[in-house]
C-alpha positions, -999 to 999 in steps of 0.1 A, spaced: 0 0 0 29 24 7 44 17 -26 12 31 -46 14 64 -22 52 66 -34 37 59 -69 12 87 -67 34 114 -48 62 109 -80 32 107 -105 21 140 -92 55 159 -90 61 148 -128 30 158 -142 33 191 -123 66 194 -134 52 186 -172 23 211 -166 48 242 -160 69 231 -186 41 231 -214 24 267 -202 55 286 -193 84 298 -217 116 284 -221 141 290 -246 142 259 -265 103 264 -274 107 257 -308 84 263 -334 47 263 -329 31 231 -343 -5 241 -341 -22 268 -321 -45 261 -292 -58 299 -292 -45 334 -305 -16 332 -281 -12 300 -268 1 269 -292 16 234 -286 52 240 -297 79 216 -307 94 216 -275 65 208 -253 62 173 -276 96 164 -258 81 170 -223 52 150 -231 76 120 -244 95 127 -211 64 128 -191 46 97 -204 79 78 -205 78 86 -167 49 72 -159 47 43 -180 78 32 -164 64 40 -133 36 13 -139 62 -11 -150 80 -8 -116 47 -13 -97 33 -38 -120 65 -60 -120 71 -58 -81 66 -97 -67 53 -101 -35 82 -121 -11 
């Protein structure tokens, strides 16, 4: 049970880490792929924080799903 609250905790950090990422500006942006609005747009660089971000978590579920009881 303690290992899904460690799960969730890290789970959360990422994505919020992933959310400020996306909204705020950095300077490897990149070009804007598509816009979401008149100022706001998913640019090339926020596809790499979203590979990062699911990478995280998927291997997060391995690690929890490949865990054998002792």
């Amino acid at each position: 049970m303690l290992r899904w609250l460690y799960a969730l905790v890290v789970a959360g950090i990422v994505s919020a880490f992933a959310f400020l990422l996306i909204t705020g500006k950095y300077l490897n942006d990149g070009p804007v792929l598509f816009r979401l609005s008149q100022d706001h747009g998913m640019h090339q660089g926020d596809v790499f924080v979203l590979c990062g971000w699911a990478a995280a978590l998927l291997s997060e579920v391995g690690l929890l799903g490949s865990t054998r009881k002792r």
